[in-house]
NUVO-284343 format. One record per residue (C-alpha): x, y negated, z. Coordinates in steps of 0.05 Angstrom, whole numbers, plus 32768, in hexadecimal, padded with zeros to 4 digits. Example, Ala and Ser with C-alpha at 12.3 -4.5 7.8 and 13.67 -1.06 7.14 Angstrom:
<rs>
R    X    Y    Z
R 80F6 805A 809C
R 8111 8015 808F
</rs>
This chain:
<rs>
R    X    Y    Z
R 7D43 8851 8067
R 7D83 8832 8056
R 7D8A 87EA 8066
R 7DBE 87B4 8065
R 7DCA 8763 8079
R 7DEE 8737 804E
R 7E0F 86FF 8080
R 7E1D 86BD 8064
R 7E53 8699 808D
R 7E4C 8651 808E
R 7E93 8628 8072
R 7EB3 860C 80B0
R 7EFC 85F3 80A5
R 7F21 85B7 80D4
R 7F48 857E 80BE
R 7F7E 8556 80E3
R 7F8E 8511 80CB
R 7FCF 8507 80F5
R 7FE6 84B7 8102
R 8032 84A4 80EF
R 804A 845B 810A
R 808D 8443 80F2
R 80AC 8431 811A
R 808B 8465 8153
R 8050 844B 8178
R 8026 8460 81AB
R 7FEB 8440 8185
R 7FB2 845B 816D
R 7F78 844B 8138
R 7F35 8466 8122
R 7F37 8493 80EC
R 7EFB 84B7 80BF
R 7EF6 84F3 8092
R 7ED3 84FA 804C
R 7ED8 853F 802C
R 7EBD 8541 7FE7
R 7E94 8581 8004
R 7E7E 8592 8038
R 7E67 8571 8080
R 7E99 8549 80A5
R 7E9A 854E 80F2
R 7EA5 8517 811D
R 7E95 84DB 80F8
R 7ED8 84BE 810E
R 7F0F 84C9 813E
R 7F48 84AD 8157
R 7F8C 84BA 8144
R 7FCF 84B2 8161
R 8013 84BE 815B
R 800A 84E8 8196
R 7FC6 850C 818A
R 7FAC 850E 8143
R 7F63 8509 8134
R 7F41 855A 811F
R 7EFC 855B 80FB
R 7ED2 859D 80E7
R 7EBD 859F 809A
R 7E88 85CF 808E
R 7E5C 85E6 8062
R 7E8D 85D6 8025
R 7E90 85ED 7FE8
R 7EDB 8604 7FC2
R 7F12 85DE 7FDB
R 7EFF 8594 7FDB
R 7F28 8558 7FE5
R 7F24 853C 8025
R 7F3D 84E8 8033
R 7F48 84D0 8074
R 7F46 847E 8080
R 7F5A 8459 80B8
R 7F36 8417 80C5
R 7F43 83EF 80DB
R 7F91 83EB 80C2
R 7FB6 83D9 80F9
R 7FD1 838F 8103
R 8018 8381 80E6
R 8017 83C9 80C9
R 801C 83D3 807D
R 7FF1 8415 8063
R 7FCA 8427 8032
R 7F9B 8444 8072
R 7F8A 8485 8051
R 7FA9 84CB 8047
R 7F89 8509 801D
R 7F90 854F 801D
R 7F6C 858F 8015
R 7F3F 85B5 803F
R 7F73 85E9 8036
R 7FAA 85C4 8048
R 7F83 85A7 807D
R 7FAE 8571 8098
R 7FC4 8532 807A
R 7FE9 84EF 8098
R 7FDA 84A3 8098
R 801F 8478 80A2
R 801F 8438 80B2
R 8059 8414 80B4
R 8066 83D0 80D6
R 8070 8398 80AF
R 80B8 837B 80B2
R 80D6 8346 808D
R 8115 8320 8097
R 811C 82D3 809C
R 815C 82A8 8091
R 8169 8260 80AC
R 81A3 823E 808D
R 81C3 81FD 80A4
R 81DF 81C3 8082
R 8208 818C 809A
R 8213 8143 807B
R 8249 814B 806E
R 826A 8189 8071
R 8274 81A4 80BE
R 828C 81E5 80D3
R 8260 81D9 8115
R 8222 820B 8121
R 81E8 81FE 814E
R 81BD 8233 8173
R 8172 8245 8148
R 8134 825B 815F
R 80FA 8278 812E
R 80B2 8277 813C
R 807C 829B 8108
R 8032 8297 811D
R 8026 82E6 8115
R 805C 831D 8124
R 8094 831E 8157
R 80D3 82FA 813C
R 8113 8318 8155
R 8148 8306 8170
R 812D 82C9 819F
R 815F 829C 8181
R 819F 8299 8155
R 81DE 8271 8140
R 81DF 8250 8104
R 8218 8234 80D9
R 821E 821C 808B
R 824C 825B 808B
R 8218 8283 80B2
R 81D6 827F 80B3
R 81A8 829F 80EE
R 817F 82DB 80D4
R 8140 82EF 80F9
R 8112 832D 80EF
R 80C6 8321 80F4
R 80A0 835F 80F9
R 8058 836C 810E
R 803B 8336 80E5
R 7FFC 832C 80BC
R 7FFD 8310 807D
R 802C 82D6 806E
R 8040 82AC 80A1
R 805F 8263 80A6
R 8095 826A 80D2
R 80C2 8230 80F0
R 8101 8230 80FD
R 811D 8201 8138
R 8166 81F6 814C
R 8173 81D5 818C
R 8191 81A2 81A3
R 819A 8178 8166
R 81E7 8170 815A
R 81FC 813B 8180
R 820A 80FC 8149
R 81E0 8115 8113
R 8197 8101 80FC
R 8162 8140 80F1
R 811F 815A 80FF
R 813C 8193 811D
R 810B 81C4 80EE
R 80FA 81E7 80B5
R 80C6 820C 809C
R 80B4 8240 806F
R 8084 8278 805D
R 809D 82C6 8077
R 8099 82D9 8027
R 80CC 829C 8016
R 80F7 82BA 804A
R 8126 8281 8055
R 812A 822D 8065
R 8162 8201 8075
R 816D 81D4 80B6
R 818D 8194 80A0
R 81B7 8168 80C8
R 81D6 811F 80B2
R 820F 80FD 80D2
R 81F9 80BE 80F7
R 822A 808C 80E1
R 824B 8068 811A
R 823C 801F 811A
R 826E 7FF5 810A
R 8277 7FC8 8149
R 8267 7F79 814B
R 82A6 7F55 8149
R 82A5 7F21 8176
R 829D 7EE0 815D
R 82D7 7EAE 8166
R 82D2 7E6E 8192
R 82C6 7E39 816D
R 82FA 7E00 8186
R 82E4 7DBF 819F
R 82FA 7D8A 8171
R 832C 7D5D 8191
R 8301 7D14 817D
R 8337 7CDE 8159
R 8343 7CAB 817B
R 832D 7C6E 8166
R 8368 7C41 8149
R 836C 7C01 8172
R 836B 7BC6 8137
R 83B4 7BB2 8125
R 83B5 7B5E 813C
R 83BA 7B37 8106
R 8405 7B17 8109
R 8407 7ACD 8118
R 8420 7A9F 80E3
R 8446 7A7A 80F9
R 844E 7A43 80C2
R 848A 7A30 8099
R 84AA 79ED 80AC
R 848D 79B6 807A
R 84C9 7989 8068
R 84C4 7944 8081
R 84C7 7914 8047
R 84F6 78E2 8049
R 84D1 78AC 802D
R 84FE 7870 8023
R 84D6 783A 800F
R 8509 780D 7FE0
R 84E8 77C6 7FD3
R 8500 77B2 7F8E
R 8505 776F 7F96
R 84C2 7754 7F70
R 84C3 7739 7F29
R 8493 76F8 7F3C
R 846E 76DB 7F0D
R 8433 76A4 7F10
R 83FB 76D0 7F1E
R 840D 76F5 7F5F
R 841A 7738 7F3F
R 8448 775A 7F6E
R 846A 779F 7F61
R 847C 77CE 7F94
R 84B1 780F 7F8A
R 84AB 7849 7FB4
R 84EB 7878 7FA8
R 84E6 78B8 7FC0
R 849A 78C7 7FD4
R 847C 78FE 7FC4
R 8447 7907 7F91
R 841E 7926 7FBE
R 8406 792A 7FFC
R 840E 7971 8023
R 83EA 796D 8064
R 83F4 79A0 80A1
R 83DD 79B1 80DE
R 8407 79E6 8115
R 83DA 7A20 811E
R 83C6 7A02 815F
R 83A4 79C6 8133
R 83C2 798E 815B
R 83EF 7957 8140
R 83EF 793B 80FA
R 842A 7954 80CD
R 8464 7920 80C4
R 8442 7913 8081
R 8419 78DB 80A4
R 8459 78BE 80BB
R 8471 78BB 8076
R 842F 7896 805A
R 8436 7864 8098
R 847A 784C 8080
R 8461 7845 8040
R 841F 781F 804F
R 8456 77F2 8082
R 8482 77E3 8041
R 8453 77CB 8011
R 8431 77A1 8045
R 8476 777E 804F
R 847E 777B 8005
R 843E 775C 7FFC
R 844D 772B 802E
R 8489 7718 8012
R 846C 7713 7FC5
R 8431 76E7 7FE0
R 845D 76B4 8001
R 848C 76AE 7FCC
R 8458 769F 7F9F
R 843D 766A 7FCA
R 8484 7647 7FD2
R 8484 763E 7F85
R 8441 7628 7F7C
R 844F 75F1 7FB7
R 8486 75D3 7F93
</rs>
């Protein structure tokens, strides 16, 4: 009897998802395999630059496509986290490259100074390179942040503050902007306090003494001659008598020295005269009675 076995070999094929940092790490991440036939075996492996991650498919059917994912995506790596291939080729690579991006701080000086002043730049995810930089309005400092997640605010600090000038000392900025500007303002110098002149003490005026008032001294009053001329009288029965005067005066000026002592000669004068006519009178009143005797 003739007799013979048909043998059905099951599909076994590997895979190798291989792990590519840029720049080279020693990293590694989990990685999983989905073929569109077939059973995948292990669930998930690691991978590494060093030793790539190798899964059985079996049981497939044709040639599928087989997609290997990383997850998670490392931090401060950019990748799409998958690579496809398949089962024939039987290999394919995830890259990941780490994220990089350049930042700029600029300076500016009010006004205009060809000084520069040493920066420092400070993001809250990634590593910023180089610690710190110079920074001029000619020259800017340029740092390299790489490693970070998403997009950052980083600050940029220069120090010390230019002696003279007025500034914050920082500026900010997201990683995606890229750049911000340090700005510095000249203190003006104060303009000193001039120092305020002595007033001088006025010298007081004297007080003028009061000019004496002059002493008069008064002018010599002419002494009046008064001559008493009797004219002999014209006698008639009655006793009518007239009596002449020649050369009195009309008036009567009366003075006294400025020590108001003696009369003025004046009185002298009107003495004589009062004398005359008494004498005069005499003489007209005997007459008359001589004739009227006889």
């Amino acid at each position: 009897m003739l007799s013979c076995t048909v043998t059905n070999t099951f599909n076994s094929a590997q895979f190798t998802v291989k792990k590519d940092f840029s720049p080279n790490s020693a990293a590694s991440v989990s990685v999983s395999l989905n073929c569109a036939s077939g059973n995948v075996s292990p669930a998930s492996a690691s991978a590494s630059e060093a030793s790539p991650a190798v899964f059985t498919v079996t049981g497939y059917v044709g040639d599928p496509t087989c997609t290997a994912t990383e997850s998670p995506i490392p931090p401060g790596y950019d990748s799409s986290g998958t690579c496809a291939a398949s089962l024939t080729a039987g290999q394919c690579t995830i890259t990941n490259t780490l994220n990089s991006a350049q930042f700029t701080v600029k300076k500016d000086f009010s006004p205009n100074s060809a000084a520069s002043v040493s920066v420092s730049l400070n993001c809250p995810s990634g590593n910023v390179s180089p610690a710190s930089a110079s920074a001029s309005e000619a020259s800017p400092a340029v740092f390299t942040v790489t490693g970070y997640t998403g997009n950052p605010t980083c600050t940029a600090t220069e120090s010390p503050i230019p002696t003279g000038y007025d500034s914050t000392g920082t500026c900010a900025a997201s990683l995606t902007a890229g750049t911000c500007t340090i700005t510095n303002t000249l203190v003006p110098t104060p303009t000193p306090t001039p120092t305020p002149t002595p007033t001088p003490t006025p010298t007081p005026t004297p007080t003028p003494s009061p000019t004496p008032s002059p002493t008069l001294t008064p002018a010599p009053t002419e002494t009046a001659s008064a001559t008493a001329t009797a004219t002999p009288p014209s006698v008639s029965v009655g006793g009518i008598v007239e009596v002449q005067v020649g050369g009195a005066q009309s008036g009567l000026d009366f003075a006294a020295d400025s020590s108001g002592g003696s009369a003025s000669p004046n009185y002298v004068v009107l003495a004589g005269l009062a004398a005359a006519a008494l004498a005069t009178l005499t003489a007209g009143t005997w007459y008359a009675r001589r004739r009227w005797l006889r």
